[in-house]
C-alpha positions as CSV (number, residue, x, y, z in Angstrom):
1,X,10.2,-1.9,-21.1
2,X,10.4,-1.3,-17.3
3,X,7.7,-3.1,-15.3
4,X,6.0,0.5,-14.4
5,X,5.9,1.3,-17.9
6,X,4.3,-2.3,-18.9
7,X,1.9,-1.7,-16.2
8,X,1.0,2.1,-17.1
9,X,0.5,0.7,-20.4
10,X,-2.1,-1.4,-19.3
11,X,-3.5,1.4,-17.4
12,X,-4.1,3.2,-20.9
13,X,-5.4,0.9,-22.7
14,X,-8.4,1.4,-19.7
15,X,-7.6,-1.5,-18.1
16,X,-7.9,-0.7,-14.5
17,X,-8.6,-2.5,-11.9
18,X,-7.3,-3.3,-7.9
19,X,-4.3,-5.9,-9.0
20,X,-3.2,-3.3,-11.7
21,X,-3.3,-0.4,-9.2
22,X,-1.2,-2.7,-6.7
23,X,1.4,-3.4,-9.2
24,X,1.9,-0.2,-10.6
25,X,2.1,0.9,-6.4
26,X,4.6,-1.9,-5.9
27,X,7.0,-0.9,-8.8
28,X,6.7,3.1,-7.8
29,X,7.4,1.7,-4.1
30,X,10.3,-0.2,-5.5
31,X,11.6,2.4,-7.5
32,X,11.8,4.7,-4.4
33,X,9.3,6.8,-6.0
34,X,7.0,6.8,-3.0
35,X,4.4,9.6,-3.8
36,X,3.0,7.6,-7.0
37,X,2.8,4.8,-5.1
38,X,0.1,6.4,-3.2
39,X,-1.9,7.3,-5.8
40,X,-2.1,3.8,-6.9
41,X,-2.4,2.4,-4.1
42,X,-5.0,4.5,-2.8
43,X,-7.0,3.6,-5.8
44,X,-6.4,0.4,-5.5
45,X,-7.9,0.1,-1.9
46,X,-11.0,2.3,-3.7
47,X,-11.7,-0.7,-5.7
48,X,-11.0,-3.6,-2.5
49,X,-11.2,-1.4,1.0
50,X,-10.5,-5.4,2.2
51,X,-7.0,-6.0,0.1
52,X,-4.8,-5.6,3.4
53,X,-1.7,-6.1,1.1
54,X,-2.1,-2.9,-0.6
55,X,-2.9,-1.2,3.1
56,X,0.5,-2.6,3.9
57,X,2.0,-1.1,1.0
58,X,-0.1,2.3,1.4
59,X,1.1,2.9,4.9
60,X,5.1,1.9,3.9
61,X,4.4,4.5,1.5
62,X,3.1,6.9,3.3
63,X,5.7,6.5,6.0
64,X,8.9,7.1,2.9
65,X,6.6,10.7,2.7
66,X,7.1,11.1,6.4
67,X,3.4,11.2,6.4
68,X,3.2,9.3,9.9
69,X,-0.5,9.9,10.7
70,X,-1.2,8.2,7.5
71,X,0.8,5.7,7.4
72,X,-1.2,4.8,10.8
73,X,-4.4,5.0,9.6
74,X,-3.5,2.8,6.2
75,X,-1.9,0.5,8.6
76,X,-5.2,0.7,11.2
77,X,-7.1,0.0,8.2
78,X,-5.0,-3.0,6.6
79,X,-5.3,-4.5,10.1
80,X,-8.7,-4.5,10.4
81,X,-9.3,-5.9,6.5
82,X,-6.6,-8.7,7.5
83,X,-8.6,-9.6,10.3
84,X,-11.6,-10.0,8.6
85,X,-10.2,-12.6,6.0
86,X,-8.2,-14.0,8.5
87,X,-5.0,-12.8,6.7
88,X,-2.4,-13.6,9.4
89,X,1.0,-12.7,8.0
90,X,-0.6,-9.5,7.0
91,X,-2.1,-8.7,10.3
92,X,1.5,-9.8,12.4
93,X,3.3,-7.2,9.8
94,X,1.0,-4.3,9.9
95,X,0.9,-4.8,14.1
96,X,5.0,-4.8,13.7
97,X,4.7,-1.5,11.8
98,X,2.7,-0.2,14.1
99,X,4.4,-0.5,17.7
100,X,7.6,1.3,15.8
101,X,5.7,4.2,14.8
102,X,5.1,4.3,18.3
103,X,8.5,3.1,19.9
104,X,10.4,7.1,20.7
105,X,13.1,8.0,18.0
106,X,16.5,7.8,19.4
């Protein structure tokens, strides 16, 4: 069984929750399949608005969709819930991400 089936398992059996959500983002991000990893990570910031992890994850998605605006405002967003747990490496990533969404394409 694949890890995204294990964890959509758990799912429904009604077990959901923000580290199930992230997961199942993680392995959808992993597996290139970009637009489920939204869902779940959009869910999973619903149940933690401060788990700048699945921000991080939510705006990488978002950017695979081309989706630039929201990949800035998940990233905006992660920022500020890293800052508010003092979650450093989180905060110095997001702020990477950020500057080259706004560096011009060559």
């Amino acid at each position: 069984m694949t890890t995204v089936a294990a964890l959509e398992k758990l799912l429904a059996a009604g077990h959901d929750n923000a580290l199930l959500r992230f997961g199942l983002g993680n392995a959808h991000l992993d597996a290139g399949n970009a637009s489920e990893a939204v869902l779940h990570l959009s869910r999973c910031v619903e149940f933690d608005p401060n788990y700048s992890a699945a921000w991080k994850l939510l705006g990488k998605a978002r950017a695979a969709l081309g989706e630039t605006a929201a990949a800035r405002a998940a990233w905006q967003q992660g920022l500020e819930a890293a800052r508010r747990h003092g979650d450093k490496q989180a905060e110095k990533e997001m702020s990477v991400f950020l500057k080259k969404l706004d560096k011009p394409a060559h």
